[in-house]
Every structure is written in structure tokens, then in C-alpha cells.
C-alpha positions as CSV (number, residue, x, y, z in Angstrom):
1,X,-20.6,3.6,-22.5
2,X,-17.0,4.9,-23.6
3,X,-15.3,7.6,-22.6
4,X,-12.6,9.9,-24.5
5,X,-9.7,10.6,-22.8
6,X,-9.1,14.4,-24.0
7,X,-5.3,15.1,-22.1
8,X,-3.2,14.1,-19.2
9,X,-1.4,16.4,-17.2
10,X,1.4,15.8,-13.9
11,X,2.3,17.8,-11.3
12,X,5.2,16.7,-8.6
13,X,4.2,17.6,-5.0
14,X,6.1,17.0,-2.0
15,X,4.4,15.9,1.0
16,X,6.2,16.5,4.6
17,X,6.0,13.8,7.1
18,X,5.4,14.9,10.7
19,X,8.5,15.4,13.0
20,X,7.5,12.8,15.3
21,X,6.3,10.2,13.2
22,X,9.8,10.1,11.0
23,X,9.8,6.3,9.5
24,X,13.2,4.7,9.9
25,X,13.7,1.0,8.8
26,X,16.4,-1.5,7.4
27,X,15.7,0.2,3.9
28,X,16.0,3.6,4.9
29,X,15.0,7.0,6.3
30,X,11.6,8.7,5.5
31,X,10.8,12.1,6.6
32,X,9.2,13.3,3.1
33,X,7.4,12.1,0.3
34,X,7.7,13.5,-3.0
35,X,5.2,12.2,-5.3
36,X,3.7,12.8,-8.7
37,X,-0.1,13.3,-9.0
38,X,-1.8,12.9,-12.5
39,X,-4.7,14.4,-14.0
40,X,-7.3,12.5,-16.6
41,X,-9.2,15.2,-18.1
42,X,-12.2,13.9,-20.7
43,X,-14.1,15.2,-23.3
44,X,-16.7,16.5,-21.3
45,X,-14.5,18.5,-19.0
46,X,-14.9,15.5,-16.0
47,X,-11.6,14.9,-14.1
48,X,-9.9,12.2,-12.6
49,X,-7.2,11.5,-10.4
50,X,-4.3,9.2,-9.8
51,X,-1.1,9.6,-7.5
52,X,2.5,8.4,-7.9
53,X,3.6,7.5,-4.1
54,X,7.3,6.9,-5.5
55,X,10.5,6.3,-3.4
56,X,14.0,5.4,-5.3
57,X,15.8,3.4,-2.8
58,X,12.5,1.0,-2.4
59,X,11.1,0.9,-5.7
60,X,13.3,2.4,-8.0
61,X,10.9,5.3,-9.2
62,X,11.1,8.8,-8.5
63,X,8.8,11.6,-9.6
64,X,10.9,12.9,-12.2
65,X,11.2,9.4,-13.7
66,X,7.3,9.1,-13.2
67,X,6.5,12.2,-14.8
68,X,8.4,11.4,-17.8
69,X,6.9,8.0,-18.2
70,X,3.5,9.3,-18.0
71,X,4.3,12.2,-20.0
72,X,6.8,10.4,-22.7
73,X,5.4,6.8,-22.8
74,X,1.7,6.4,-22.3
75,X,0.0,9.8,-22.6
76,X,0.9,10.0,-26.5
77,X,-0.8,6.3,-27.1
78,X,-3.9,7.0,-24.6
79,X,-4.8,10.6,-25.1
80,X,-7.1,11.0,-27.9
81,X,-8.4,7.7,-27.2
82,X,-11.6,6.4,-26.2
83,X,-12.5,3.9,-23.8
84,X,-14.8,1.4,-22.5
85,X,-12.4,0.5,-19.7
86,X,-9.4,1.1,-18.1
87,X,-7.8,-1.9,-18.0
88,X,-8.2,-0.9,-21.9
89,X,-5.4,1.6,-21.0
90,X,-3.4,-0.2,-18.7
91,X,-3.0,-2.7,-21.4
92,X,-1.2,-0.2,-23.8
93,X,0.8,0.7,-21.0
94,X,2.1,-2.6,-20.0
95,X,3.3,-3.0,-23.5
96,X,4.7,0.3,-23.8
97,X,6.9,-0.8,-21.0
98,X,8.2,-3.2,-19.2
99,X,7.9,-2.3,-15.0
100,X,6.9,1.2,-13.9
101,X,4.3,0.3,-11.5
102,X,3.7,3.2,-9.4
103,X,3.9,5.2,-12.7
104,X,1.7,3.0,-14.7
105,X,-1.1,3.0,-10.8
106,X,-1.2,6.8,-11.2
107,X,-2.4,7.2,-14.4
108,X,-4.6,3.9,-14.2
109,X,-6.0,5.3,-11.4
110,X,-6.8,8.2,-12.4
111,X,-8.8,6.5,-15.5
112,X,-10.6,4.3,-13.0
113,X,-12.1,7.5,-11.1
114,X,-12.9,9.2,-14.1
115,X,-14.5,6.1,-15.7
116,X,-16.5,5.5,-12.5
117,X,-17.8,9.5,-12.8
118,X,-19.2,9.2,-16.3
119,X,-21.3,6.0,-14.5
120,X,-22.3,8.7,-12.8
121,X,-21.3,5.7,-9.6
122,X,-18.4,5.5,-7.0
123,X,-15.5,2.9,-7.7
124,X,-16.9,0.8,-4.7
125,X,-20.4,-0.1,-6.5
126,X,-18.3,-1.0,-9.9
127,X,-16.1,-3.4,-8.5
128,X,-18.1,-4.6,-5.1
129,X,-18.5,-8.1,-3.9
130,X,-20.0,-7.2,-0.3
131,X,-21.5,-4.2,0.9
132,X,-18.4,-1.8,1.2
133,X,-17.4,-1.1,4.9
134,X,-17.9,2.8,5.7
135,X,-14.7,2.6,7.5
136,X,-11.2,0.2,8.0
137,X,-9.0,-0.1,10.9
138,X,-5.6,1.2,10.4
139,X,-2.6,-0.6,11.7
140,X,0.5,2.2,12.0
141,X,4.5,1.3,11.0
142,X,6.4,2.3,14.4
143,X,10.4,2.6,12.7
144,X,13.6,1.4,13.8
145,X,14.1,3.1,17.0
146,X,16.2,2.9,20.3
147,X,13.5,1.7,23.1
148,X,12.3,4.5,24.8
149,X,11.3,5.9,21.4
150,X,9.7,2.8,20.4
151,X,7.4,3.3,23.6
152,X,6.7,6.9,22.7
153,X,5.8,6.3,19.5
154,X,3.8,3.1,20.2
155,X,2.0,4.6,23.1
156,X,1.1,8.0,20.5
157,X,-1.0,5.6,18.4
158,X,-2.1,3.5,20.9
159,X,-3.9,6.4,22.0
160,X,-5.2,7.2,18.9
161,X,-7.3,4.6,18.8
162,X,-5.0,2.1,16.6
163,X,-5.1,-1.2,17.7
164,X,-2.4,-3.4,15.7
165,X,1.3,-1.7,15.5
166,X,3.8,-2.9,12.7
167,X,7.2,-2.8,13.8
168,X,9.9,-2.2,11.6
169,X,13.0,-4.8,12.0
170,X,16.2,-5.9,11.4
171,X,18.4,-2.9,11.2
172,X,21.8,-2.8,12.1
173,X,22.6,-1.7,15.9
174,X,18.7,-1.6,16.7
175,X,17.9,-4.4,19.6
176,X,14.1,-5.4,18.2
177,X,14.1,-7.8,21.2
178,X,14.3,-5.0,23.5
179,X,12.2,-2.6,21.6
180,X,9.1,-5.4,21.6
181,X,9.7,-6.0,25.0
182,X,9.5,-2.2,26.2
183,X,6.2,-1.9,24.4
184,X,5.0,-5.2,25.5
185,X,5.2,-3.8,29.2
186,X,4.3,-0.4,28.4
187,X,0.6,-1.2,27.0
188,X,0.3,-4.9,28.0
189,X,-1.0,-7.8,25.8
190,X,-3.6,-5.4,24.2
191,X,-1.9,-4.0,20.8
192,X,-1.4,-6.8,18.2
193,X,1.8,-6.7,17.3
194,X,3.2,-7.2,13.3
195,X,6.6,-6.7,12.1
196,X,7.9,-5.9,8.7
197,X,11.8,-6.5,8.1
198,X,12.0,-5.2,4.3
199,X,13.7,-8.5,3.2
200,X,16.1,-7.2,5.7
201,X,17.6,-11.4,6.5
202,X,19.7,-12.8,3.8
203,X,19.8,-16.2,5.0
204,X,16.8,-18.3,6.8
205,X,19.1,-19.1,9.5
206,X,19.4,-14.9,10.1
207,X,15.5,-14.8,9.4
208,X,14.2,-18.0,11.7
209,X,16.7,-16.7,14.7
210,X,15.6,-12.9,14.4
211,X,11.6,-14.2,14.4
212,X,12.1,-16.7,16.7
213,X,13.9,-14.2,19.2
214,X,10.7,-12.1,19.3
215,X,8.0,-14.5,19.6
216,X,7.3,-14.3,22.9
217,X,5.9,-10.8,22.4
218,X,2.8,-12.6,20.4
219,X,3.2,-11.3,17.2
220,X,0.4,-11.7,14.5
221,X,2.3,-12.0,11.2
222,X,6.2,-11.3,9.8
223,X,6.4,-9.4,6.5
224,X,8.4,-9.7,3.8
225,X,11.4,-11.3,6.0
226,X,13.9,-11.9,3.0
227,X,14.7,-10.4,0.3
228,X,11.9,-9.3,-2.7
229,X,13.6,-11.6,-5.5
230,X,13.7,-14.9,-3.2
231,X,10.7,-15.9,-2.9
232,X,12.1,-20.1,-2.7
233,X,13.6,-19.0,0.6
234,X,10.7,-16.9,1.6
235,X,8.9,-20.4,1.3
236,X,11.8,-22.0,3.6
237,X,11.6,-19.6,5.9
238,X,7.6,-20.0,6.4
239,X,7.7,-23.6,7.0
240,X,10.3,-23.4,9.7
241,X,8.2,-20.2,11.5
242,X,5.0,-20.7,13.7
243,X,3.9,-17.2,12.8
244,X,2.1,-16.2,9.8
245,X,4.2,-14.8,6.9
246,X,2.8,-11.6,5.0
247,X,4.2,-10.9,1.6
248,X,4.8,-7.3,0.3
249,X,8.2,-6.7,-1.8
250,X,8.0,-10.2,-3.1
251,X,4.9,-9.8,-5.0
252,X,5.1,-6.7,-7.8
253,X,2.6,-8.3,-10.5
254,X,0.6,-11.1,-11.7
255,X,3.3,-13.2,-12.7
256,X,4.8,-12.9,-9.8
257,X,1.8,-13.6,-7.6
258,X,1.9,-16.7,-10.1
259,X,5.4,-17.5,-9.0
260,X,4.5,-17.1,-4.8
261,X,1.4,-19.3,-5.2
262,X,3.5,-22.3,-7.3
263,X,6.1,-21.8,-4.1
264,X,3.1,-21.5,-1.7
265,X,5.7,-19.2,0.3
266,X,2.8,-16.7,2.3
267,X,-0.2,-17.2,4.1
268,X,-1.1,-13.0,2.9
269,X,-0.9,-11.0,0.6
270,X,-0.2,-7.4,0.5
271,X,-1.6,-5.2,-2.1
272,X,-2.0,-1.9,-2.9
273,X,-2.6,-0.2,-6.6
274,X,0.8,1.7,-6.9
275,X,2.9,-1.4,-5.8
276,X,0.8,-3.7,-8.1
277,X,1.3,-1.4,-11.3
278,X,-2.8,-0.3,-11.2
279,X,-6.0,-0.5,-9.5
280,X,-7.2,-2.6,-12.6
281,X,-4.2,-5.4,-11.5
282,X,-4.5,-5.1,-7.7
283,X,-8.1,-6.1,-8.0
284,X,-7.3,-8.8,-10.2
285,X,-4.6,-10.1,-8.1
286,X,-6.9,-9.9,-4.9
287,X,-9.6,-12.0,-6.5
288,X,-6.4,-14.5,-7.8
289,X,-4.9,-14.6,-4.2
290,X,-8.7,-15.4,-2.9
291,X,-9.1,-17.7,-5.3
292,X,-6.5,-20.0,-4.2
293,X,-7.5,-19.5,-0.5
294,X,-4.8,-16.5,0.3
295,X,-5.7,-13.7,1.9
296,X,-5.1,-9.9,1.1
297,X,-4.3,-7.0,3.2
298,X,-4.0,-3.9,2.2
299,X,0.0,-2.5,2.2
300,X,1.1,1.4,1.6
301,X,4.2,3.0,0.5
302,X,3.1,5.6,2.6
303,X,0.6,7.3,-0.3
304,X,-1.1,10.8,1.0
305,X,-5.0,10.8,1.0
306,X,-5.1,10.9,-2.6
307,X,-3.6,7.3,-3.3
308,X,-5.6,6.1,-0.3
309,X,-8.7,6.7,-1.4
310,X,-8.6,3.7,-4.1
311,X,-6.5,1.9,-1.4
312,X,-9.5,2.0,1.1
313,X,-12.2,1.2,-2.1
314,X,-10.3,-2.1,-2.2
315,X,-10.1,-3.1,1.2
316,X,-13.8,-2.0,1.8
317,X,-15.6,-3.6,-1.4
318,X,-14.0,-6.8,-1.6
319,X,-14.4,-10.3,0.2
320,X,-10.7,-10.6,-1.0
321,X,-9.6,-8.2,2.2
322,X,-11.0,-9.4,6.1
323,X,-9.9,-5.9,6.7
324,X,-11.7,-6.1,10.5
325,X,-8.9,-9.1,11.1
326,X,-6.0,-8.3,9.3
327,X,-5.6,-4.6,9.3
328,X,-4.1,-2.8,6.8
329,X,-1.8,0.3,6.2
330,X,-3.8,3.8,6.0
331,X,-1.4,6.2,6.9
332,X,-2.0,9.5,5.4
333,X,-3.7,11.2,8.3
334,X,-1.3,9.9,11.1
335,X,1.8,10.4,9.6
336,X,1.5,13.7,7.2
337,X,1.6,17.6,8.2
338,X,-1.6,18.3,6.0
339,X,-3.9,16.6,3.4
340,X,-3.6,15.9,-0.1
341,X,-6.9,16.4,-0.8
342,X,-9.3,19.1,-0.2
343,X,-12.1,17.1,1.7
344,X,-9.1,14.7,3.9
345,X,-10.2,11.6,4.7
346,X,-11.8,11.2,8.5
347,X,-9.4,9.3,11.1
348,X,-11.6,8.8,14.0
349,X,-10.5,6.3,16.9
350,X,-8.1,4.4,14.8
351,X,-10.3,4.1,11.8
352,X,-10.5,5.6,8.6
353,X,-14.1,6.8,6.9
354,X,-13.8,5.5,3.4
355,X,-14.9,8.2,0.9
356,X,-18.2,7.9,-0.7
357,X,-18.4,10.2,-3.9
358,X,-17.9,9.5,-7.1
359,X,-15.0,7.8,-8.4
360,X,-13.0,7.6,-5.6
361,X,-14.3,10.3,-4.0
362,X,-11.3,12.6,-3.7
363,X,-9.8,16.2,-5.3
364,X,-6.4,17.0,-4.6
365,X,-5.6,20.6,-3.3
């Protein structure tokens, strides 16, 4: 059954990180998030929901620049129109431009949860391959901090309820050695320890001596160790490491994912809908990366309860995601001052309830 997309509307919010959970890395400093949230309204008057979770210096979109592609670009060629699936929409978009991801997720998104509401069914039951988890384990991103604020913010989660930590790594004048080691003797061999380095090492000589440097702290996986656009010496680097590599920056789209799998340069893969340019191409990517034996975890660029919400459908409905073994990034409640959304989503003991209305479950405030 089709549905008629009757207009699209945008609205830029800006989201306030909380004072203590500030995320510094090798990229850069984040203490807001200023993000664009899109609105699918249909014939009948049903509403769905998408969210931009842009940031210039990582992925070169902004919400002014998001707005205007949603507003410029695709809402003239899909409003008016009707549809018997997103990916219908999505389509038109990638033609209309070339890139745009978290631009092109929002509005996709948003089509998905209003497509899934005139089923009158939630996301999960459309696109399910297992029984979808109530709830996922969250792993929290601990930034690029002097020692003793490593341990502060390390033992904050920790006491939360989160089990694996994600260090950020490799920024300039920050002793990662030191910082692993102070949490390592704070909480003991308990917290499973990941760290992400933003493609921070430009050679595989900088990347194997930085890894090998902190593995006697037991760490679980290295993401995204060089930089997004070599994904040859991400490969390098992998063979030479006797830790798991996760990638993230490397892998934007399909053909990309096509790319890392020819150069069999990961052993996961990080995916989330605003990264992957849509909902509709992160869960074609995830059954892709399954397919040839890779597999997913769920990344963030640090999206609010709305963009979660279809971040948690994924992990919880497909086979793709072992979310109980490799955790993934659900950060709205632990990093933000307030909810997105007017029912937040539940973080109990480290874990996040995944929403269960239709759609994805979600209204923004």
C-alpha cells in the first residue's frame, strides 16, 4: 500500500552536551550538537521523523547546509509523490546528488517511520530477521584527556552500568599509554576496553607502534586507525595487529563497503543510518557485510534520542549486529542535558530500552 508524501518541513535544534561528559579527540572538540530534524508529513495528516546528527570538521555537513539540501534538492522531486517504499525516495535523492549522507539519512528516515505507521507496524517487524532485543548494551566514548580525568570519566560510566569503554586516541600531547594504564588499575580487568583514533596515524609504522604500545591493557578492537580515504593501508595495518580492526570513517556507502571487502582491510563494520546516507542503505550494507562473513556494530556521531531510535531498530532486529558481544554506540542519554524526544529512551544499568511504537517509536519535543 502507497503512501503520498504531502510536505516536508526542517527545523535546526541545538542539543547541549553535558559539562562533564565534553568529547575531545584527534578530530576535535565537542561540547554541542547542532542538528537538523525533518518532518514527513502525508496525506492523511500521519508524521514521520528523521534527524540530521551533522558536524563540519568530521563529515563536512552542517545544519544549514542540511536544511538546504533537504529543502532545495529533494523535497521539490519527493513531495507530492507517492510511495510504495522509501528506498523509492532515497533513489531520487542519490541522483539528485552526489554525497550528503546525514542529509539524505534524515529525510530517509523520516519516510521509513512514516511508511512503517501507515502498516500500522513498528520499523523492527518490517525489516526483522530475529526477534528484536528489548534492549542493547551501550559502550560510552571516554575523550582525549590527561589521566586523572580519564579515571573520572571512566569510573562515571563504569558506575552506570556500561561495561565496554571506547577510548579516544592519538592526539597530540595526550599519553594514551598512561591514560589506559590509570584506568586499567583504577577498575581492574573488568571494563572491555576499545579505542577509536579517527584515522588519527598517517603511516602504519605510526599506527602498529601506537596499538602495539597499548596492548597490554587487553583491548577488544582498534577503530578506524588511519585515515578514511586509505583503506589499502587500513588493510596493512590489520595484518600486522593482533587486535581486531573496526571500521567507521572508511566506510561512507555501498561502494565503498565494496571497496573494504575487495581489500578485506576490517574484521567490523560500523554502521549507523546518518553515516551510511539512510536507514534504507545501512540495512543493506549490514546484510552485505554479513553476507561476506563481516560483522556490524552499531557507530554514532553522537545523534540525540531521535536518530537513535532507528540506530537501536537496527542493532536489535538484525542477525547482522551481535550487539550482546560487540557493543555499540548509544549515547544520547549519557552524554546530553535533556532529550530529544518527548518519551526519552530508558538507560537502565548500562543498557538502552529500544522503543516499541510505531515507526520508530519516537516524537521529538
Amino acid at each position: 500500500m502507497g503512501f503520498r508524501v504531502q510536505h516536508i518541513s526542517t527545523r535546526i535544534v541545538t542539543h547541549p552536551l553535558r559539562a562533564d561528559r565534553i568529547v575531545v579527540s584527534h578530530v576535535g572538540r565537542h561540547d554541542e550538537s547542532r542538528f537538523l530534524t525533518v518532518t514527513v508529513q502525508a496525506a492523511d495528516g500521519q508524521l514521520g521523523y528523521g534527524e540530521a546528527a551533522v558536524t563540519a570538521l568530521w563529515n563536512g555537513e552542517s545544519a544549514e547546509s542540511a536544511r538546504w539540501a533537504v529543502e532545495e534538492l529533494f523535497a521539490p522531486r519527493i513531495s507530492g509523490a507517492t510511495l510504495d517504499h522509501p528506498r523509492e525516495a532515497l533513489a531520487v535523492m542519490d541522483r539528485a546528488a552526489f554525497g550528503l549522507p546525514f542529509a539524505k539519512a534524515a529525510l530517509d528516515t523520516a519516510l521509513w517511520d512514516l511508511f512503517a505507521k501507515t502498516q500500522g507496524a513498528s520499523v523492527s517487524k518490517l525489516v526483522r530477521d530475529r526477534e528484536p532485543l528489548p534492549s542493547l548494551p551501550t559502550r560510552a566514548s571516554v575523550g582525549c584527556y590527561p589521566p586523572d580525568e580519564t579515571v573520572r570519566i571512566a569510573r562515571d560510566f563504569w558506575q552506570a552500568g556500561i561495561r565496554t569503554l571506547k577510548f579516544k586516541i592519538g592526539m597530540a600531547g595526550i599519553d594514551d599509554t598512561a591514560r589506559l594504564s590509570a584506568v586499567r588499575e583504577a577498575l581492574g580487568a573488568a571494563p572491555v576496553f576499545t579505542v577509536d583514533a579517527n584515522g588519527a596515524y598517517q603511516s602504519m609504522e605510526d599506527a602498529v607502534r601506537a596499538i602495539e604500545a597499548l596492548l597490554p591493557f587487553n583491548l577488544a578492537l582498534v577503530e578506524q586507525p588511519v585515515p578514511r580515504e586509505r583503506r589499502k593501508l587500513m588493510a596493512e595495518v590489520r595484518r600486522r595487529i593482533p587486535v581486531p580492526v573496526l571500521m567507521d570513517e572508511g566506510v561512507f556507502s555501498p561502494l565503498e563497503l565494496a571497496d573494504a571487502l575487495d581489500l578485506d582491510c576490517f574484521d567490523f563494520l560500523s554502521i549507523y543510518p546518518g553515516k551510511n546516507g539512510g536507514f534504507t542503505h545501512a540495512l543493506d550494507m549490514a546484510q552485505t557485510a554479513q553476507a561476506a562473513g563481516k560483522a556490524c556494530v552499531i557507530g554514532c556521531n553522537l545523534e540525540t534520542d531521535l536518530g537513535q531510535a532507528a540506530m537501536a531498530c537496527l542493532a536489535a532486529s538484525l542477525t547482522a549486529f551481535p550487539a550482546e558481544r560487540l557493543v555499540g554506540d548509544f549515547p544520547a542519554a549519557i552524554f546530553y542535558e535533556r532529550s530529544s524526544v518527548k518519551q526519552p529512551l530508558e538507560f537502565r544499568e548500562g543498557r538502552v530500552k529500544v522503543p516499541d511504537g510505531l515507526g520508530f517509536g519516537v516524537e521529538p519535543c
